[in-house]
C-alpha positions as CSV (number, residue, x, y, z in Angstrom):
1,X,13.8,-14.1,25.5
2,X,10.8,-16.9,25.6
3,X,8.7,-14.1,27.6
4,X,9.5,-11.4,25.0
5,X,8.5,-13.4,22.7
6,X,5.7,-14.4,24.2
7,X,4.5,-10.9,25.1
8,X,5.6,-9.4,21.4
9,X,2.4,-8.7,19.5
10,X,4.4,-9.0,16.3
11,X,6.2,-12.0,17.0
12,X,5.6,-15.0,14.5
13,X,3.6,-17.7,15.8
14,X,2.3,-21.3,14.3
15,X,-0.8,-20.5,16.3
16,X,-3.2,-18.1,18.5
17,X,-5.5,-18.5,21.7
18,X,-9.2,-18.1,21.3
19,X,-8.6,-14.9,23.1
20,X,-6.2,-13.6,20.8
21,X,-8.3,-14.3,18.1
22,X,-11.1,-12.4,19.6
23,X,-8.9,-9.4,20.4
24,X,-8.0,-9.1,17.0
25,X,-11.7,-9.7,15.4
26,X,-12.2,-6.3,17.8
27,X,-8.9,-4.5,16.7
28,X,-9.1,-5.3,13.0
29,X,-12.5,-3.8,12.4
30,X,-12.5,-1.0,14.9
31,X,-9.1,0.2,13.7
32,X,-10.6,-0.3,9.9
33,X,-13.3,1.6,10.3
34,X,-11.3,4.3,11.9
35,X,-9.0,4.3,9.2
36,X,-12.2,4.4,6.4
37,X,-14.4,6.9,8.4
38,X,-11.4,9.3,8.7
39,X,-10.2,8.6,5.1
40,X,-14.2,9.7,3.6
41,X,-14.4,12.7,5.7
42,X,-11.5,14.3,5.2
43,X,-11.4,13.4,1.4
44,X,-13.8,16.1,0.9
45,X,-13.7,18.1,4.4
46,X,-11.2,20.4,5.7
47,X,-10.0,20.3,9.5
48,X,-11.8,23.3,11.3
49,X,-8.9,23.6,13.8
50,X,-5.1,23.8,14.1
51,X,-2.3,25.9,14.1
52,X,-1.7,26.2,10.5
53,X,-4.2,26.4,7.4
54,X,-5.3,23.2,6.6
55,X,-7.7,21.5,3.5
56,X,-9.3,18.2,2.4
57,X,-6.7,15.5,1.3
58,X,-7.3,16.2,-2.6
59,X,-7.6,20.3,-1.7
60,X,-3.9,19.7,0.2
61,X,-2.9,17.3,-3.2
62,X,-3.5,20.2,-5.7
63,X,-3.0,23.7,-3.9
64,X,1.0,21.8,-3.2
65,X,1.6,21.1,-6.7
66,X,4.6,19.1,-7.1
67,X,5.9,15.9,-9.2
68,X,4.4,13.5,-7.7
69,X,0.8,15.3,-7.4
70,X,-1.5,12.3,-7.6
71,X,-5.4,12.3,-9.4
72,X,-7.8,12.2,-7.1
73,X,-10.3,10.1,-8.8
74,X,-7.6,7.0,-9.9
75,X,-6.4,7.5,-6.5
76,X,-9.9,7.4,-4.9
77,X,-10.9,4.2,-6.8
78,X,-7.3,2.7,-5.5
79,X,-8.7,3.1,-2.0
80,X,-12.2,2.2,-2.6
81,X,-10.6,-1.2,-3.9
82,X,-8.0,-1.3,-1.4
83,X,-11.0,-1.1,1.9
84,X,-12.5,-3.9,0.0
85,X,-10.0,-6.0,0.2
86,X,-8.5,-5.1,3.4
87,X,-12.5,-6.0,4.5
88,X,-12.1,-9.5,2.9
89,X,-9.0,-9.9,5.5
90,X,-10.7,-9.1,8.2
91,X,-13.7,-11.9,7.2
92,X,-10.5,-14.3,7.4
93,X,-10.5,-13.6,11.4
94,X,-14.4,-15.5,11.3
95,X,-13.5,-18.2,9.3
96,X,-14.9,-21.6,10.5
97,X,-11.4,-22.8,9.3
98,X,-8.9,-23.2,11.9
99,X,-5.6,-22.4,9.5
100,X,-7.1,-19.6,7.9
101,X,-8.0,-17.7,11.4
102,X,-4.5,-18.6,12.1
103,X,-2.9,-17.2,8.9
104,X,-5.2,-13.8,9.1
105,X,-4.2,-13.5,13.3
106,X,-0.5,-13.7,12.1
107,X,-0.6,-9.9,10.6
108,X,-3.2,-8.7,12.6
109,X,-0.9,-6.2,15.0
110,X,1.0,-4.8,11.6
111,X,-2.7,-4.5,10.4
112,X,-3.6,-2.7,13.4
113,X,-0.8,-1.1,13.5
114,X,-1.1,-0.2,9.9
115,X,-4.7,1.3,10.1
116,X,-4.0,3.5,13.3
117,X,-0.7,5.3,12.1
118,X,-2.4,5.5,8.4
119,X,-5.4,8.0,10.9
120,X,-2.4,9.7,12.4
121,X,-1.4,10.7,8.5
122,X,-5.2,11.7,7.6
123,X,-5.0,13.8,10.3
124,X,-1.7,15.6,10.3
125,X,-1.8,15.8,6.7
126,X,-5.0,17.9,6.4
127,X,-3.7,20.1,9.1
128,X,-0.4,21.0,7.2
129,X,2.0,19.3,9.5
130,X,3.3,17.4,6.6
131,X,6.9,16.6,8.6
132,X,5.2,14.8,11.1
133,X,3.0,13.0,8.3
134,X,6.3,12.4,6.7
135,X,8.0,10.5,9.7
136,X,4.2,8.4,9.9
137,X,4.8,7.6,6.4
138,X,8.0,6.0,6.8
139,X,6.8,4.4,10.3
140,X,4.5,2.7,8.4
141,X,6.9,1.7,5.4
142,X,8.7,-0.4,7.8
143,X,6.3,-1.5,9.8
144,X,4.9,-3.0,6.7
145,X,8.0,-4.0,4.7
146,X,8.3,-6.1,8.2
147,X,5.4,-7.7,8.0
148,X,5.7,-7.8,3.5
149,X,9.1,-10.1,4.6
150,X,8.1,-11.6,7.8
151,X,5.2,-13.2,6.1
152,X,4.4,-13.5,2.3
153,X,3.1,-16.7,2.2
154,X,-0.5,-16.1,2.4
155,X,-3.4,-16.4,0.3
156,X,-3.5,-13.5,-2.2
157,X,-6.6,-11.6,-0.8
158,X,-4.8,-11.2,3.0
159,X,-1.9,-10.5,1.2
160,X,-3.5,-7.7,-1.2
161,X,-5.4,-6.5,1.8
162,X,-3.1,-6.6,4.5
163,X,-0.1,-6.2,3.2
164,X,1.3,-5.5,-0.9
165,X,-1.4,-3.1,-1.8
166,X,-0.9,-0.5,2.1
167,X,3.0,-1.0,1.1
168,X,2.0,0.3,-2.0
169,X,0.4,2.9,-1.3
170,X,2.7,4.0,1.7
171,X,5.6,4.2,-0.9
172,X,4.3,6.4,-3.0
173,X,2.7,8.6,-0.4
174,X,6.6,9.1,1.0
175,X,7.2,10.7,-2.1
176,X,3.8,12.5,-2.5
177,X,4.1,13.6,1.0
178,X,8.0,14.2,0.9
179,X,7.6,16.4,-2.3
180,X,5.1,18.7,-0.3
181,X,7.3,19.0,2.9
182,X,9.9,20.9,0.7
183,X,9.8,24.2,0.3
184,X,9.8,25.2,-3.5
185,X,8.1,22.3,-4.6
186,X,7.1,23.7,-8.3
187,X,10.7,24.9,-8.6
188,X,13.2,23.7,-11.5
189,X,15.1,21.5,-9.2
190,X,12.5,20.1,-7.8
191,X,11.2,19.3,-10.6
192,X,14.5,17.9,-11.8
193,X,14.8,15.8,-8.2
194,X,10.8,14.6,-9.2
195,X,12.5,13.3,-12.7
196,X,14.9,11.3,-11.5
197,X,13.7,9.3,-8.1
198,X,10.0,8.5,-10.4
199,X,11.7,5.8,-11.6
200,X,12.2,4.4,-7.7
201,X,8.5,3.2,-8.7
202,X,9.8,1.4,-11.4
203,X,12.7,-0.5,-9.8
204,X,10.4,-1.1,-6.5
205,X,7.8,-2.8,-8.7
206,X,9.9,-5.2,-10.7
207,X,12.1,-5.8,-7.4
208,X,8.7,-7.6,-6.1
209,X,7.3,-8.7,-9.3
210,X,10.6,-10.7,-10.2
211,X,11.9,-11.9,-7.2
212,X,8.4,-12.6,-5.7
213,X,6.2,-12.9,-8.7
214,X,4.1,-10.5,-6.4
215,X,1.6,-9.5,-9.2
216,X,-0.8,-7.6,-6.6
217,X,2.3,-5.6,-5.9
218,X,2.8,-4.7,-9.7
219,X,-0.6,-4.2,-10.2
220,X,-0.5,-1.8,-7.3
221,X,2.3,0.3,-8.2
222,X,0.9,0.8,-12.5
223,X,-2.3,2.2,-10.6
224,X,-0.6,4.9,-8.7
225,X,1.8,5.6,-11.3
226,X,-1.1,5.9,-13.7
227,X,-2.7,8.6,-11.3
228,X,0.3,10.6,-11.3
229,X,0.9,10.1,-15.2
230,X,-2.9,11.4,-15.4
231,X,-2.3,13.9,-12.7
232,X,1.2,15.7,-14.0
233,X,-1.0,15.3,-18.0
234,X,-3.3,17.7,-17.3
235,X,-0.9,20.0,-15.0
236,X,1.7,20.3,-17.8
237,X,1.1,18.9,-21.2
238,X,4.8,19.5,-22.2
239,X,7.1,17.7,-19.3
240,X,8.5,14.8,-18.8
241,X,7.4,13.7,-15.4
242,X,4.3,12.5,-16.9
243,X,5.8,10.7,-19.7
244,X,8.0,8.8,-17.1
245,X,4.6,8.2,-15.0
246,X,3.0,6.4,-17.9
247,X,6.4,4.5,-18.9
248,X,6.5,3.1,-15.9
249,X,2.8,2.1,-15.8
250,X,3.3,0.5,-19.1
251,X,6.1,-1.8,-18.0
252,X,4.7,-2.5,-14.4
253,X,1.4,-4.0,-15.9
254,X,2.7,-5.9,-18.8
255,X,5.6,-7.3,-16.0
256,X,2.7,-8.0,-13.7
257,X,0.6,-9.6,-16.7
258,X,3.5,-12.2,-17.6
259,X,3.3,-13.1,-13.9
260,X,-0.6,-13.0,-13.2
261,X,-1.8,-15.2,-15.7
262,X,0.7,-18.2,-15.2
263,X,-0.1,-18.1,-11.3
264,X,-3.9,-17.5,-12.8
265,X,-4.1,-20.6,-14.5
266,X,-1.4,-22.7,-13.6
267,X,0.0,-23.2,-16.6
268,X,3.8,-22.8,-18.5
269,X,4.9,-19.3,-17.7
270,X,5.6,-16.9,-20.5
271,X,9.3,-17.8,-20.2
272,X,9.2,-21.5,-20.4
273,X,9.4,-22.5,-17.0
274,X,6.7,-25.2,-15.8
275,X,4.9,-24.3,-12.9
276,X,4.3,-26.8,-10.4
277,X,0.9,-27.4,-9.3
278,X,-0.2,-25.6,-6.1
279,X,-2.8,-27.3,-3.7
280,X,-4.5,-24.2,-2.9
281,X,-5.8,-21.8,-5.7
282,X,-6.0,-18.9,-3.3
283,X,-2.5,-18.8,-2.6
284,X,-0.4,-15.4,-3.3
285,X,2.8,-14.9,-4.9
286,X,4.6,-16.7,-2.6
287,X,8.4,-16.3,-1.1
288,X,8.1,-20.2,-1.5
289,X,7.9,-20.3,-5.1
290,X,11.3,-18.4,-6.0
């Protein structure tokens, strides 16, 4: 058990070897800029092979009109943020601080992991195998709600980076995804199917912003439901899907507002409970303070 441990690239440890660390200096930025390079490109370029005809990512988005259709600019801007961020982990990996290294390595193989299997969805997405980019989209769901459980207690920009925001997004690709692999997609009871599991957005957004106080989560999940609010608008003015969409935006930001500004400023939360002080200001939403 000790050497399966030992040899598990996802096991928890309280440290890392200097060669471990360097490994994953390598790993984290090669696999990011894989995950970037391939995400630019085939935003605007379709794949000039495969079997079946393929497009861009935001050609595939609105030539498969479903419910869940996203917009490609609110979407776009998610991502542009999102590299940022996951950039800002990977500068954690060359800190001159020993803890922070430490706390960066610790979800460096789901990061990996994350980056490599969100290329295999770029590229069997804009080739139309959207089963296969289905099953990679729920790989990846659990291969980051391991590491959302396994380790939340890190400051909020490897959390964002690594972690809430790429669980975010992964969730609502499933359904994005999902709602293209159906046949019939702009059919009534698809449509009627798109109604009812929107509101999983909802109830997966308050589940982190009130059990965790996860405000990067919430703030996350109102984006994306904002680009498929804005998305399903200008599709269909009369329909509900894109009154839902903005509902749930609403609620998600002003949920993750009564968190964000308490954990902001350290003050009395906007239900009366004090907050005690933190020693570091950088820290997330933390499994520690429920």
């Amino acid at each position: 058990m000790d050497r399966f441990h030992h040899i598990n690239p996802f096991a928890k440890r309280d440290s890392h070897s200097t060669t471990s660390i360097t490994t994953y200096k390598v790993l984290t930025l090669l696999t990011w800029l894989l995950s970037v390079v391939t995400t630019v490109y085939y935003d605007t370029h379709a794949p000039t092979d495969g079997r079946y005809p393929g497009g861009s990512i935001w050609h595939q988005n609105y030539h498969h009109y479903s419910g869940f259709t996203q917009n490609a600019v609110i979407t776009s801007i998610y991502f542009v943020v999102l590299f940022i961020f996951q950039l800002i982990y990977i500068s954690h990996l060359f800190s001159s601080d020993p803890t922070t290294v430490n706390a960066a390595a610790s979800v460096g193989s789901h990061f990996i992991l994350n980056n490599l299997l969100h290329f295999a969805w770029v590229m069997l997405f804009v080739r139309s195998h959207f089963v296969w980019s289905e099953i990679v989209l729920i790989i990846n769901f659990f291969n980051l709600s391991s590491l959302y459980f396994r380790h939340a207690a890190y400051t909020k920009f490897i959390h964002a980076g690594a972690v809430s925001w790429p669980l975010a997004w992964t969730f609502v690709a499933i359904y994005w995804n999902g709602a293209i692999m159906v046949p019939h997609q702009n059919s009534l009871v698809a449509r009627i199917f798109a109604n009812v599991f929107i509101w999983s957005l909802l109830g997966y957004g308050l589940f982190f912003i009130v059990l965790y106080k996860d405000y990067t989560m919430g703030f996350a999940l109102s984006v994306l439901s904002a680009s498929l609010g804005v998305a399903q608008f200008f599709r269909q003015i009369i329909a509900f899907q894109w009154i839902f969409a903005f509902t749930i935006m609403s609620v998600l930001f002003v949920a993750t507002v009564l968190i964000a500004v308490p954990a902001w400023t350290g003050r009395e939360d906007f239900f009366g409970s004090r907050r005690e002080p933190v020693g570091d200001a950088e820290r997330a939403p933390l499994l520690a303070e429920n």
